[in-house]
C-alpha positions as CSV (number, residue, x, y, z in Angstrom):
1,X,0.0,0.0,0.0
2,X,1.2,3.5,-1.0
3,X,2.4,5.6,1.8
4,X,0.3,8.8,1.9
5,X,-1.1,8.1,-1.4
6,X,2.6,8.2,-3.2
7,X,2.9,5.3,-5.0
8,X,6.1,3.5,-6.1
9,X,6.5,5.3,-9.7
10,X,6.2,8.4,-8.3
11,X,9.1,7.5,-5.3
12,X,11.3,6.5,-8.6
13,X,11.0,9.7,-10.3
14,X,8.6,8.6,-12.6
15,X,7.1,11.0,-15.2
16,X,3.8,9.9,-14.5
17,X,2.8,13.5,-13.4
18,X,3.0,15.2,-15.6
19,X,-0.5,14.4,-17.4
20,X,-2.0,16.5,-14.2
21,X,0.2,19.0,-14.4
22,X,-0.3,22.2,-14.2
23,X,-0.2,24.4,-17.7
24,X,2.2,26.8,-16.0
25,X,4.5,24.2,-14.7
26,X,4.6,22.4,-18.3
27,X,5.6,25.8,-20.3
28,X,8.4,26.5,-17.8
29,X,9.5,22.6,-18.5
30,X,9.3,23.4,-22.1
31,X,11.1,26.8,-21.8
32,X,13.7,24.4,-20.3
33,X,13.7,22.0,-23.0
34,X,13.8,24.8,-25.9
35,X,16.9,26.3,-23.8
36,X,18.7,23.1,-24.4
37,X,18.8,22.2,-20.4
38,X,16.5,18.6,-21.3
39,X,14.3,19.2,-18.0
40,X,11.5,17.4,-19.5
41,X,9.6,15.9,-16.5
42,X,7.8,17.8,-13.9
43,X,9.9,16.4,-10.9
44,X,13.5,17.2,-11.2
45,X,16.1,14.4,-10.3
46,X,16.9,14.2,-7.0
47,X,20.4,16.5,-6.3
48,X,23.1,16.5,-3.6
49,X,26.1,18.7,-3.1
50,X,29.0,18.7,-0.3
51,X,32.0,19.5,-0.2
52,X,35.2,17.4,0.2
53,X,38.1,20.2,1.2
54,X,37.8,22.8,-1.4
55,X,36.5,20.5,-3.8
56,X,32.6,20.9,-4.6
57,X,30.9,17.5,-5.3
58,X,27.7,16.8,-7.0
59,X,25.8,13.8,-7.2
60,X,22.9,13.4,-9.5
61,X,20.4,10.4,-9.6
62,X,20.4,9.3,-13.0
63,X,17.0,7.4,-12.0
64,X,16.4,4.3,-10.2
65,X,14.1,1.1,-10.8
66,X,12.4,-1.8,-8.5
67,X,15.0,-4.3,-10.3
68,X,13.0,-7.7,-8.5
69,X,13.6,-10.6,-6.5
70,X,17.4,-9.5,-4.8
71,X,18.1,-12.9,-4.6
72,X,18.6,-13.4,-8.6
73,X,21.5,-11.0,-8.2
74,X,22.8,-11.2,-4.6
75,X,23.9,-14.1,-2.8
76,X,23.6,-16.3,-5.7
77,X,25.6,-18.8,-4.0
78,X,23.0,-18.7,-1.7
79,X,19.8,-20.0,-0.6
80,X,16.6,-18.0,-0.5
81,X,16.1,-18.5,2.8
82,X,19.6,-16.8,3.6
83,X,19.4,-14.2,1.3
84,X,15.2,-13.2,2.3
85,X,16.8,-13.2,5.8
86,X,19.3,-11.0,5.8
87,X,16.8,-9.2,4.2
88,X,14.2,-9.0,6.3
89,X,16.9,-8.7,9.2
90,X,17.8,-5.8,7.8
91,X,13.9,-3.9,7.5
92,X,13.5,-4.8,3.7
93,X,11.5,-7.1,1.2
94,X,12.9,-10.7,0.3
95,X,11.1,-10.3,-2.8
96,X,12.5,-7.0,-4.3
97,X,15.0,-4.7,-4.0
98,X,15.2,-0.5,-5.5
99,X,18.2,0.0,-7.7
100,X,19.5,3.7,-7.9
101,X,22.1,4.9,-10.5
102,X,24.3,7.8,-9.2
103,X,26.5,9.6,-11.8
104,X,28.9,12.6,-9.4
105,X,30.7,15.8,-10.3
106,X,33.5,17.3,-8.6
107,X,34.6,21.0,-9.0
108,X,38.0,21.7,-8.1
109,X,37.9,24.8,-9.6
110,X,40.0,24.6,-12.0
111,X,38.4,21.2,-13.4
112,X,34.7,20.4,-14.0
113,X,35.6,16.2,-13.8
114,X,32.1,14.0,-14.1
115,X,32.7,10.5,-13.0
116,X,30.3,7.9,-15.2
117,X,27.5,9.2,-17.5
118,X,24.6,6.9,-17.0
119,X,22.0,5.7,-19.2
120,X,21.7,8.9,-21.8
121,X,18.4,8.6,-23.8
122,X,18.2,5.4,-24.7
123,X,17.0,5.1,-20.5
124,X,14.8,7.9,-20.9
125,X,11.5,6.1,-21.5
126,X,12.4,3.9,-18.5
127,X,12.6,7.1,-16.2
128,X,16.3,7.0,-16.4
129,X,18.4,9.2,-18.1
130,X,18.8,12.1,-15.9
131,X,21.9,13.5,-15.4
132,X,22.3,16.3,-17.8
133,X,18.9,17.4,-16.0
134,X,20.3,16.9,-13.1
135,X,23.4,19.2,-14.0
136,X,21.5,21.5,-15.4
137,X,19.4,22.2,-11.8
138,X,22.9,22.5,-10.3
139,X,24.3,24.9,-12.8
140,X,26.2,22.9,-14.8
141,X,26.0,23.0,-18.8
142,X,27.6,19.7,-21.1
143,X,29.9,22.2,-22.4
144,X,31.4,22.9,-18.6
145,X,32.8,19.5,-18.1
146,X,36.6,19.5,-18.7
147,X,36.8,15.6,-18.0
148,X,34.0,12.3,-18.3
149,X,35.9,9.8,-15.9
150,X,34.3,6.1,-16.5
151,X,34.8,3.6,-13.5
152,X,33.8,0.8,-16.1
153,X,32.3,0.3,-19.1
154,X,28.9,-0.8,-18.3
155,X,26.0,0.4,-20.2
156,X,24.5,2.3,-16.6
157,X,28.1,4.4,-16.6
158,X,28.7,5.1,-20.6
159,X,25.0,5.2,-22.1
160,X,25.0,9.2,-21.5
161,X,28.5,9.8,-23.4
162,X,26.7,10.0,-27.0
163,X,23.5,12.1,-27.4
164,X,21.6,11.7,-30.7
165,X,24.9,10.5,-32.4
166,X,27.4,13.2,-31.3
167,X,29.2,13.6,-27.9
168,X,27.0,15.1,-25.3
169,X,30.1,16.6,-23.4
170,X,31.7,18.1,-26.9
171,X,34.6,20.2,-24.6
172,X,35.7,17.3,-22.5
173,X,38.3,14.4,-22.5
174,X,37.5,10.8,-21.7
175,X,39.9,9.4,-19.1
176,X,39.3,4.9,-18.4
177,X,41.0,2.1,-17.3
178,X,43.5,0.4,-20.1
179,X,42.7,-2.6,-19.0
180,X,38.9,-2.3,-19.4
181,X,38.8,-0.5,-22.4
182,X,41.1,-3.5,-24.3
183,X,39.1,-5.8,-22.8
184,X,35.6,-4.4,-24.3
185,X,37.0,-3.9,-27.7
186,X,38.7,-6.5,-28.1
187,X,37.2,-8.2,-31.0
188,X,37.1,-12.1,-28.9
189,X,34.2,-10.4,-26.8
190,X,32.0,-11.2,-30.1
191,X,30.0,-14.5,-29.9
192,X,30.5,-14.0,-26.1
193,X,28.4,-13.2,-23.0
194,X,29.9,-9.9,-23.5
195,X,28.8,-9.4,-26.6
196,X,26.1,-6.6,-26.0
197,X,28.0,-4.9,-23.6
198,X,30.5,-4.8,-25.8
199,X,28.1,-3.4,-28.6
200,X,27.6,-0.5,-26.3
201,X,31.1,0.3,-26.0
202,X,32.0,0.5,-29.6
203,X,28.6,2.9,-30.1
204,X,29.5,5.0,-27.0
205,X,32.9,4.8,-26.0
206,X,34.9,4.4,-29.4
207,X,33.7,7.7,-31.1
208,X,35.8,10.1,-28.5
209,X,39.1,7.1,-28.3
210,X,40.8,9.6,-30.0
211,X,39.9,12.8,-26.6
212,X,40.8,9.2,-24.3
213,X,43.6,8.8,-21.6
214,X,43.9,5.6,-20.6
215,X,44.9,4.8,-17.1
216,X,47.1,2.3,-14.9
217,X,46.6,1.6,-11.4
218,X,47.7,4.7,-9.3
219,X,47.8,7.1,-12.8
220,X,46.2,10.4,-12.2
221,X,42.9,12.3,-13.0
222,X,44.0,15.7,-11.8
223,X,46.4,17.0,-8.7
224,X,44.2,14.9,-5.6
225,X,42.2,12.6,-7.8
226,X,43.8,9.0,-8.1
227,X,42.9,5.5,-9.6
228,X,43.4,2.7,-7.7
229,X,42.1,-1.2,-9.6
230,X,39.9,-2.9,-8.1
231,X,39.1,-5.1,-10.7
232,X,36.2,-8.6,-10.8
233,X,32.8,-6.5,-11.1
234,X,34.5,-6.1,-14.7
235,X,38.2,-6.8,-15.6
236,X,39.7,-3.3,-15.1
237,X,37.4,-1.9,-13.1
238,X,38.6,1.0,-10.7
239,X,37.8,3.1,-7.8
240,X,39.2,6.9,-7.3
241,X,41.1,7.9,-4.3
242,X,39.7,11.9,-4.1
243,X,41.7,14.0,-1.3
244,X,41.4,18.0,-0.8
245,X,42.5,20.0,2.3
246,X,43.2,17.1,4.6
247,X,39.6,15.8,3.6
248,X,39.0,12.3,1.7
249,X,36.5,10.6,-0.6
250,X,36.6,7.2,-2.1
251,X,34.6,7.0,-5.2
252,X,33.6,2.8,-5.0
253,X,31.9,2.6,-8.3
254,X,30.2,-0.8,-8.8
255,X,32.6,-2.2,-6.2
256,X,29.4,-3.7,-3.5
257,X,26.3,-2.6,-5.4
258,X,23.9,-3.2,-2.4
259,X,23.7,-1.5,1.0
260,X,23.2,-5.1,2.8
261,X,23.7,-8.2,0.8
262,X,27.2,-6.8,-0.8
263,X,28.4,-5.0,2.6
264,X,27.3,-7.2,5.0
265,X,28.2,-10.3,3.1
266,X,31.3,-9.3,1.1
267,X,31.7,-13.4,0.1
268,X,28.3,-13.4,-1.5
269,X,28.7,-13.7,-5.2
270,X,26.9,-11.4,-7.9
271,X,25.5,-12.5,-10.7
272,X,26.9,-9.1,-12.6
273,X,30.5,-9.5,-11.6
274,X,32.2,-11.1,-14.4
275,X,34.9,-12.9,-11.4
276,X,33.3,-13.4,-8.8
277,X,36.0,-14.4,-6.6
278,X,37.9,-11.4,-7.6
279,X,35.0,-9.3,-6.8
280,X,34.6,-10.4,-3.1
281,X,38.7,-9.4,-3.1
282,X,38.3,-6.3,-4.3
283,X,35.1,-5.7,-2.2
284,X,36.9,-6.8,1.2
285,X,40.2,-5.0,0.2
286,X,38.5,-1.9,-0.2
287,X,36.2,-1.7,2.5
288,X,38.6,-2.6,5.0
289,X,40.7,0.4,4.0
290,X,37.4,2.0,4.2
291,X,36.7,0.9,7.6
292,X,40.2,0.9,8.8
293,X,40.7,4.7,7.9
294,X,37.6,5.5,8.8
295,X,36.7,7.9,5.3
296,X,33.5,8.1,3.5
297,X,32.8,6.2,0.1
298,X,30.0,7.2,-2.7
299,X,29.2,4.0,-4.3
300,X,27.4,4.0,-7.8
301,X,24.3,2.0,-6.4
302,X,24.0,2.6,-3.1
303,X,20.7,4.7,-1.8
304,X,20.9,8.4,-2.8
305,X,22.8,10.6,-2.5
306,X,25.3,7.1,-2.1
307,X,27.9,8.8,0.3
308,X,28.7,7.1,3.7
309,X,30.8,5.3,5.7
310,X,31.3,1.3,6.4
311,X,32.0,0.1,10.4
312,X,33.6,-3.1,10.3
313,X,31.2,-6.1,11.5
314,X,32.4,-9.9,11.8
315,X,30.7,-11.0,8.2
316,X,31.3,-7.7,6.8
317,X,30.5,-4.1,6.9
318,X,27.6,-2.2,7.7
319,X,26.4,0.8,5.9
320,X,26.5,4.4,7.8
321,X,25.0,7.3,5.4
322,X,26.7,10.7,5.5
323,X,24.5,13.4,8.0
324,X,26.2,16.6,8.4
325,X,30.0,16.0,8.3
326,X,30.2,17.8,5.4
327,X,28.8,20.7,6.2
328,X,30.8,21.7,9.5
């Protein structure tokens, strides 16, 4: 039953709406759209902004979906009854589970660097797709962004790079993993289960190879901005080490992917990480610098705005959300 009459589309950021809206309300949104700004739904996407030393960050929900039964992609070397426990442990259905998509800025002020893009349109009819929107409410224009970081090439973090066949971010480089971008053009991915990720790649990633720097483990963004690999969700997967003013941020991308089953149960496989031993590595290596040092993390898929903090537990870790540390 809806809480309050809200229903789950609308707690999505559906466009549903916008056939009561208001006449007013839907020439501003057009006024938008005509000024090139894409703020075509009646709800904006959901915005957050802190700051990490003198660096300003942004993160912008690109949309979210109810994404089923958690059990077909958590815990798979699970039982149901373990996974629906945990679950239900935890305050949340065994039979479904909200994934959120979470595309951040950070302003140093000398560099406008977006980390991952999204879906782009090809989301939009799904409610997805709603980062440039989500720029655009925070004052940011395509044209600003200097540099598109991509933490993977997955079609949730590359599908916003092109925009009706041209780059949407014409003034920026591209900065990757070497490792994952060999990996996804290779041409042996064809006839594979990578196959149509791969497709993606060559549609969304290939056209701006030539604006690309390709990073190693420890390489560079920008002065405070590092990679580090923390590769099995996909073979070069990384994370980014962001430091300004004594302050620190690790950006996790798809590293766990769920507040509970991949925090709490680091071991529990994923049917989306390509290794899935190397995944659980990768999860408990990074979370227990994490924990150990005691500095926030903003991972990809975790509940908006995706920033918090992980206490070491004996299975695992357990999920703290950012309050007002930031702001003091």
């Amino acid at each position: 039953m809806a809480l309050f009459g809200i229903g789950r589309r609308a707690l999505l950021g559906s466009a549903g709406l916008g056939i009561i809206a208001a006449p007013a309300i839907l020439g501003r949104a057009q006024a938008q759209e005509n000024q090139n700004l894409a703020i075509n739904r009646v709800t904006p996407p959901d915005i957050h902004k802190f700051k990490v030393g003198s660096f300003q960050v942004l993160v912008v929900k690109d949309g979210a979906r109810a994404s089923g039964n958690p059990g077909e992609t958590f815990g798979t070397n699970q039982s149901p009854e373990e996974v629906g426990k945990l679950l239900t442990d935890n305050f949340l259905p065994a039979d479904q589970f909200v994934n959120s998509f979470s595309p951040t800025l950070i302003d140093t002020g000398s560099d406008v660097i977006l980390f991952d893009t999204g879906f782009g349109k090809a989301g939009r009819e799904q409610g997805m797709g709603r980062l440039i929107e989500g720029l655009a409410a925070a004052g940011y224009m395509p044209d600003d962004i200097s540099i598109v970081v991509l933490t993977h090439l997955h079609g949730d973090h590359i599908g916003g790079i092109m925009e009706d066949g041209k780059p949407a971010f014409s003034k920026a480089r591209y900065v990757t993993g070497e490792t994952e971008y060999n990996f996804w053009t290779d041409a042996a991915r064809a006839g594979t289960p990578a196959e149509g990720n791969q497709k993606a790649v060559l549609a969304n990633v290939k056209p701006v190879a030539d604006k690309m720097t390709f990073l190693k483990d420890g390489g560079e963004v920008v002065s405070g901005i590092t990679a580090m690999a923390a590769p099995g969700h996909t073979p070069g997967h990384m994370i980014f080490n962001v430091e300004s003013a004594g302050k620190r941020l690790i950006l996790t991308a798809d590293t766990a992917n769920h507040f509970v089953l991949s925090l709490q149960r680091p071991d529990w496989e994923v049917r989306f990480d390509m290794d899935k031993a190397k995944a659980a590595e990768s999860r408990k290596k990074v979370f227990d610098m994490i924990a150990t040092d005691k500095v926030a993390f903003l991972g990809y898929h975790m509940p908006f705005p995706a920033v918090g903090y992980a206490e070491k537990q004996e299975t695992g870790y357990r999920f703290v959300p950012k309050s007002y540390q930031f702001d003091i």
